[in-house]
C-alpha positions in Angstrom: 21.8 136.8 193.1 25.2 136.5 191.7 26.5 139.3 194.8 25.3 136.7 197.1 26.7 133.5 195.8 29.9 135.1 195.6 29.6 136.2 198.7 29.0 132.9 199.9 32.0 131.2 197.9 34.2 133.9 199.8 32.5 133.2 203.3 33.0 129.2 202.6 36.7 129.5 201.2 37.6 132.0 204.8 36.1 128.9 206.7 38.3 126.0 204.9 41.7 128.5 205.3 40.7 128.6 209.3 40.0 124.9 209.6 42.9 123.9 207.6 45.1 126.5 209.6 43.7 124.8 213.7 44.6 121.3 211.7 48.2 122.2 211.1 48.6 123.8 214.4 47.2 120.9 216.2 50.0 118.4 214.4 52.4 120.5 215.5 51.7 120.8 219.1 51.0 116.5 219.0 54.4 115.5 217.0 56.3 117.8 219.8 56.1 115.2 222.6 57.5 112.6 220.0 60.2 114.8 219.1 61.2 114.6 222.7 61.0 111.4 223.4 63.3 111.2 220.1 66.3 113.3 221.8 66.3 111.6 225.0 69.8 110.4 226.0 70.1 106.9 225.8 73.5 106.7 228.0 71.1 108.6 230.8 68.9 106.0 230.7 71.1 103.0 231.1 72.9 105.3 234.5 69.8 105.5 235.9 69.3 101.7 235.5 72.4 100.4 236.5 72.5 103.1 239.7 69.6 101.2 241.5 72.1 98.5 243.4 74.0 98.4 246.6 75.7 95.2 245.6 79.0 95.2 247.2 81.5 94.1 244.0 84.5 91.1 245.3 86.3 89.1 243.9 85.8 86.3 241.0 82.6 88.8 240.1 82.0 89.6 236.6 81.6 93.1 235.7 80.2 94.7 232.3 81.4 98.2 231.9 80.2 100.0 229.2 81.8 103.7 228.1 79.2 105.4 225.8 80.3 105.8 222.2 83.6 103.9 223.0 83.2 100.7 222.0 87.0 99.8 222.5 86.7 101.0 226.7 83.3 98.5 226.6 83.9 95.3 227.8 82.9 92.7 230.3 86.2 91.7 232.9 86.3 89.5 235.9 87.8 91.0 238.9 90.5 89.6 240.2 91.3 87.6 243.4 93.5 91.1 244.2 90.4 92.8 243.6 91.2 95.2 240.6 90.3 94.8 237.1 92.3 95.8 233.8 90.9 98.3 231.4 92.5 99.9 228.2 94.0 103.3 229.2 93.8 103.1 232.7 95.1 99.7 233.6 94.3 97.9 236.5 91.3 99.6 238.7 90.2 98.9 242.3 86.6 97.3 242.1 86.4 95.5 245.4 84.8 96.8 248.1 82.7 99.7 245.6 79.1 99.3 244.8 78.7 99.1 241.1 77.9 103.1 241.2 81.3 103.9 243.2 83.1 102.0 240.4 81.4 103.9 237.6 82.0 106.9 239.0 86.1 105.8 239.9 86.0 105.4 236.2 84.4 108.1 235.0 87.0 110.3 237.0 89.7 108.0 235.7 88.7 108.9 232.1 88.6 112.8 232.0 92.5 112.7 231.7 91.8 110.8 228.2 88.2 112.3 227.1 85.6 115.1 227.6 82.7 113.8 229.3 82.5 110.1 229.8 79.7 108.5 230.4 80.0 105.0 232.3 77.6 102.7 233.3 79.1 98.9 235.3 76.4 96.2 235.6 77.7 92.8 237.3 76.6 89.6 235.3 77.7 87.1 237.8 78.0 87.6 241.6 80.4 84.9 242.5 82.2 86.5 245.6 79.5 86.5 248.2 78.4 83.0 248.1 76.7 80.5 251.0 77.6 77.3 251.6 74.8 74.4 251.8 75.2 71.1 252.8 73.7 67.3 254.0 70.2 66.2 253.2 69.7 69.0 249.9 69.7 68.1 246.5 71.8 71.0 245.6 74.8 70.8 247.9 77.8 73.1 247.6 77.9 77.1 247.2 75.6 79.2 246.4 75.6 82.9 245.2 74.3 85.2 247.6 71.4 87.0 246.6 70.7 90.8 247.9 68.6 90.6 251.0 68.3 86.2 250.9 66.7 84.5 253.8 67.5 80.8 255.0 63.6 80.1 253.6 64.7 81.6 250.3 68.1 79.3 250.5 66.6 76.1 251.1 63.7 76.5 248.5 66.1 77.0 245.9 68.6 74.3 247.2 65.4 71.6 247.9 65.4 68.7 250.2 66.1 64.8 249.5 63.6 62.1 251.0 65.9 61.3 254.1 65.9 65.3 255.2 65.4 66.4 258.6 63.7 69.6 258.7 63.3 70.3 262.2 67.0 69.2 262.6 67.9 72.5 259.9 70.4 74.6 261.5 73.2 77.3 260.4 76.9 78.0 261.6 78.1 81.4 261.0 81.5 82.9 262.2 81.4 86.4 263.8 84.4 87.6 265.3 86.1 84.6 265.0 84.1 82.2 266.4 81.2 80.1 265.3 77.9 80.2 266.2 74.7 77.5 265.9 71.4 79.3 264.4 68.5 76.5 264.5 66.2 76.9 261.7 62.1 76.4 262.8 61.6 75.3 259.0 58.0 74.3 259.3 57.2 77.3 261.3 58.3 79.5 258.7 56.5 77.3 256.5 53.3 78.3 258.4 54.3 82.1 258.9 55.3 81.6 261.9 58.1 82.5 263.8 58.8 85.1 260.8 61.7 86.7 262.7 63.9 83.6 263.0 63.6 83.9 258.8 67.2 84.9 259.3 68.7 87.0 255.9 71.9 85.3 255.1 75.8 86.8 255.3 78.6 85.8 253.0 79.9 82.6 254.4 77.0 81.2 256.2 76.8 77.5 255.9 73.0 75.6 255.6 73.0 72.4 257.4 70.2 70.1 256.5 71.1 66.8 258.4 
């Protein structure tokens, strides 16, 4: 009797060693996804973010340039009616005309005379330099910022109509090579989804005339 109960205290104590043993190995193997995630570089992630736009940068824009780990290069600058902007170490920097990954890279090149491996990511906070003009029967007159890829629709919804406004009178002048040209807008046929391809996506300088 007392061979087989210690036998049994052996058998029992082998089974709590190998349970105990899966337990720790399965911890390990969960935490190790965490751990991961842990090391991920956060300067990768904010290039990745700030790489998804072909906004075309011009003057009066805002820019925030950020230089990871260099607080004294990070810094939000207007750009200049020349088109540059002024950063430490480098000075004055073309930004007109370059997306806000062509400036970030100009940069980043820039830098490696000063520091191994910079890491620079340019958002713009205000577009100011490709702007619309609208004007008569609105309740918003005056510029507007140009959105990427905004239609007339998209325009007048956000600049809204007075009582006295003359949708079907809705037109828009646009210069191209240096003359001007007369777009009428069918407003209530856009409103109805029709005429969809006269839902003309705005240029820089286009003026809205609600009469």
């Amino acid at each position: 009797m007392r061979v087989k109960a210690a036998f049994a205290m052996i058998l029992f104590a082998c089974l709590l060693r190998a349970t105990g043993g899966q337990a720790q190995a399965n911890a390990k193997t969960s935490a190790k996804p965490k751990d991961k995630a842990k090391a991920a570089d956060p300067a990768q992630t904010q290039a990745v973010s700030g790489a998804s736009t072909d906004y075309v940068i011009g003057p009066d824009d805002s820019l925030h340039i950020s230089v990871w780990k260099e607080q004294e290069l990070t810094q939000t600058v207007p750009v200049r009616p020349d088109g540059k902007i002024s950063m430490p170490l480098l000075g004055d920097v073309q930004a007109a005309g370059l997306t806000p990954t062509q400036l970030a890279d100009s940069i980043t090149e820039k830098l490696k005379k000063y520091m191994s491996d910079p890491r620079v990511t340019v958002v713009v906070t205000d577009m100011k330099s490709q702007r619309i003009y609208v004007l008569g029967e609105v309740l918003h007159t005056g510029p507007m910022p140009l959105l990427p890829d905004m239609t007339v629709l998209q325009a007048l919804a956000s600049a809204g109509f007075t009582q006295f406004a003359n949708t079907k009178g809705i037109y828009i002048l646009r210069t191209e090579n240096g003359k001007q040209a007369k777009i009428p807008v069918p407003y209530k046929q856009l409103l109805k989804g029709e005429a969809i391809s006269q839902n003309i996506m705005l240029r820089p300088g286009d003026t809205i005339v609600v009469p």
